[in-house]
C-alpha positions, 0 to 999 in steps of 0.5 A: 510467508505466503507461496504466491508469486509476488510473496516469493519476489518480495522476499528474494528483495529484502535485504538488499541495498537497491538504488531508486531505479533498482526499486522501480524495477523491482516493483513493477516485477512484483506487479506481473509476478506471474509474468515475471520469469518469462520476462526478456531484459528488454521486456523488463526494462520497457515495463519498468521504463529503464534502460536494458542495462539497468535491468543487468544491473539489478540482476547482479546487486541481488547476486546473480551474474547477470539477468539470465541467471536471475530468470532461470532462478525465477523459473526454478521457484515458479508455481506450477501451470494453473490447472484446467478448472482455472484456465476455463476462467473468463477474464473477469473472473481471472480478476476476482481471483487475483484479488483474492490472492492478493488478499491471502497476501494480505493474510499472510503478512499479517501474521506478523501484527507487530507493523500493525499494532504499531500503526494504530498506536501511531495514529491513535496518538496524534490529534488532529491525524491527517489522512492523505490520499490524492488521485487513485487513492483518495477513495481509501483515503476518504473511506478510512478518514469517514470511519476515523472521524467516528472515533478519533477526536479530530480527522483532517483529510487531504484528498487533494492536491496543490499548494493548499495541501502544505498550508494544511499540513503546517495547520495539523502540525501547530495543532498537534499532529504528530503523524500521517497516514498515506495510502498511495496507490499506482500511478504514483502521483509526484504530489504525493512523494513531495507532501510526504517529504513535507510531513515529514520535514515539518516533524509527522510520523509517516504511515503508509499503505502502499501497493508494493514494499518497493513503491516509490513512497517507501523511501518517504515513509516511516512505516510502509504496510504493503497490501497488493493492487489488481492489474488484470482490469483496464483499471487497478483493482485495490480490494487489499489496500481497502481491507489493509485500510480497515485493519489500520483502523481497527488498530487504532481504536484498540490503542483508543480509551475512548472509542467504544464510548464515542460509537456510542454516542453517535449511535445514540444521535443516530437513532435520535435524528433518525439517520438510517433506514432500519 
């Protein structure tokens, strides 16, 4: 388990029986987990948008008294000041440093290859295999689905909402489809929890890399892989999900017979048509 903030509140979460909201709260602590111990009730619940007693009420279902006790067990595990070097950093250097110990996150949880390894056989299995990723989180959705297409047989991705979005799934399911892989990143689109109900009230296996274990598409999924987002920029940052990406489909083509044979062959036709610049 990695020493970062957000790693050390994921795992006073797990194990726990938390309501919707309890969740909502727990993931926007994991989203400031710096901040985190230094948070007021009234702060926590403002961030979370939820009501003050909400927030007590989360504190005693992971078994503390109430939300005082649960700050002052935070501070007690709480990181030390960063040092002089790193509080010299400009903002968009405090950025990039944030996003690498997402990835170290990252790291960490993937010493465990289990989750992973089972993904890529998953997703190896179901031709075609949708690929749904809407607002924020369809450029992780188009990247792995233009990857994908190379070696999967058949690729449909949903990067796109609206009633059209059903039609599709029912179409892969009569095809053959036998899962779906989500990347659903913040702010949450309400469109994406729905499809994701659909998919998998139409019989799909639902994969889904999302930004927190405690993301409201947890509840709708099959298999949640989590892979932290940026929050120190105007705009999130998602370097881990994009790697977290690339890593599920390396999986994948370990659990494909054929995939080196199909790099091959579109390198062939590649060289043929003269589609890069050497």
């Amino acid at each position: 388990m990695s020493d970062s903030p957000a790693a050390r509140l994921q795992e006073l979460f797990e194990g726990h029986r938390l309501t919707p909201t309890q969740r909502r709260i727990a993931h926007s602590m994991v989203r400031r987990a710096a901040d985190a111990p230094f948070l007021s009730s009234v702060e926590l619940a403002e961030l979370a948008g939820v009501s003050q007693p909400s927030v007590t009420r989360f504190a005693v279902a992971l078994g503390f008294d109430g939300y005082p006790a649960l700050r002052r067990h935070l501070r007690d595990v709480a990181p030390a000041e960063p040092g002089a070097g790193e509080s010299a950093y400009n903002e968009y250097q405090q950025a990039v440093h944030a996003e690498l110990e997402n990835l170290r996150q990252l790291a960490d949880l993937l010493a465990d290859p289990a989750p992973v390894e089972r993904a890529g056989r998953v997703l190896a299995a179901s031709t075609p295999l949708l690929v749904l990723g809407l607002r924020a989180a369809s450029a992780q959705a188009r990247g792995f689905a233009y990857f994908a297409a190379k070696v999967h047989p058949d690729i449909r991705l949903l990067d796109e909402g609206g009633t059209m979005l059903a039609d599709r799934v029912d179409a892969a399911r009569r095809a053959g489809a036998s899962a779906l892989l989500c990347f659903a990143l913040p702010r949450h689109p309400k469109e994406v929890v729905e499809a994701l109900d659909y998919a998998r009230d139409a019989g799909l296996f639902v994969v889904t890399v999302a930004d927190s274990a405690f993301a409201p598409v947890a509840a709708h999924s099959d298999l949640l892989i989590p892979a932290a987002v940026g929050t120190a920029l105007a705009f999130d940052t998602a370097c881990a999900p994009m790697l977290l990406g690339r890593v599920l489909l390396e999986a994948m083509c370990d659990a494909l017979p054929d995939a080196q044979a199909r790099l091959e062959e579109f390198d062939g036709r590649a060289v043929a048509r003269g589609l890069f610049v050497e």
